[in-house]
N, C-alpha and C positions, 0 to 999 in steps of 0.2 A: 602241163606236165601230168597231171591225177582227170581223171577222169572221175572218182570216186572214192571216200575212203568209208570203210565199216566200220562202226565201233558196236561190242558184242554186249550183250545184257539177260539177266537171266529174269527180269522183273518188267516189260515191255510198258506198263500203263507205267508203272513208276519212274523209267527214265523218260519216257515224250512227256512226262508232267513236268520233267528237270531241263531235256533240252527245248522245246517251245517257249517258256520263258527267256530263257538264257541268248536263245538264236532272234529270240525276237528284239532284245534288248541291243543286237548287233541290226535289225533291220532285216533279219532273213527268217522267213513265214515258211511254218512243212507243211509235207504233204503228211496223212496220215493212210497206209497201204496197210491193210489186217494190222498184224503186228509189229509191224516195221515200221520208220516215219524218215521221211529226207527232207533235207534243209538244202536247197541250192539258190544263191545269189545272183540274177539273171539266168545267163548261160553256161556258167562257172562250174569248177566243179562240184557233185553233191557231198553231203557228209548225211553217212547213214547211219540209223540205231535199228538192230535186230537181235533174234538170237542167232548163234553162232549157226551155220549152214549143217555142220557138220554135227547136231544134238546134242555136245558135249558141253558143260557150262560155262560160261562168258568168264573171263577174270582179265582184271588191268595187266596192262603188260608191264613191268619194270624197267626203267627208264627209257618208256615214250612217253610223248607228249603231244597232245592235240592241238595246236596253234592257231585261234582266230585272229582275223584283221577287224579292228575297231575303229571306225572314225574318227572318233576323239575319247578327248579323258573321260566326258559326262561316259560315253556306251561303253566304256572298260567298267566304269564305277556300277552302273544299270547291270548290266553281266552278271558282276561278283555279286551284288545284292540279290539277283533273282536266283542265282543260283544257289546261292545259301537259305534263300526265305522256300527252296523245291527241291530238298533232298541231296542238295552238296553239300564238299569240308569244304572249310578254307584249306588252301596250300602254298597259298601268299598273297597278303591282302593288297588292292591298287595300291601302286607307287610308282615314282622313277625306277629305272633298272640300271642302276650305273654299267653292270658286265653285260649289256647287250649291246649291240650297237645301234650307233648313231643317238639318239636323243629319245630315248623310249619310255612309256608309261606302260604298266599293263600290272596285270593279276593271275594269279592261278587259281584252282580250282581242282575237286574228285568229282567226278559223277558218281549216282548210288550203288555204280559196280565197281569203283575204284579207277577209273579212268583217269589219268590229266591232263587235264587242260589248263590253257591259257590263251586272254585275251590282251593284243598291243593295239597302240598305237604311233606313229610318230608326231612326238611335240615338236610348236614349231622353237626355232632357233632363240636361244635366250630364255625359255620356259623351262 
């Protein structure tokens, strides 16, 4: 469905220092391009950090959210950890998520430009 998606920043060293750890703790290693750096999952699609195309400054959008898939509970936990020890908030630390479906763990997360994200996964049954 995506071929790509942007997330914009006004600090380039300061966020690939946020997401490198963060995408690494999911298993996905970036490229780093001048200022810009991509994280993609095989052949999947990438997720990009730059400045905005258009020279105007980066700011979080209000109620989006960035959504990773995480293997299990340990790479949600690994996630939240890096992210917080490289220049993120918390936004809700690992747990269950009873209002999501099906049987999910996961965290959220700012990046240093106020982005949100979060990382899931599904538990298995009975967990």
């Amino acid at each position: 469905m995506f071929t790509h998606i942007m997330v914009g920043t006004n600090d380039p060293d300061k966020s690939i220092a946020f997401y490198d750890p963060t995408m690494a703790a999911l298993g996905i290693m970036g490229m780093r391009m001048g200022e810009r750096a991509f994280y993609r999952a095989g052949e999947g699609p990438a997720l990009g950090i730059g400045r905005p195309a258009n020279g105007e400054p980066a700011s979080g959008g209000n109620g989006g959210t960035l959504g990773l898939k995480a293997t299990d509970k340990a790479a949600v936990d690994a996630w939240h950890a890096a992210g917080l020890a490289n220049g993120g908030a918390d936004e809700g630390a690992p747990g269950k998520r009873p209002n999501a479906p099906g049987n999910a763990y996961g965290a959220y997360l700012r990046d240093p430009d106020g982005n949100k994200l979060c990382s899931f996964c599904e538990l298995p049954e009975g967990e």
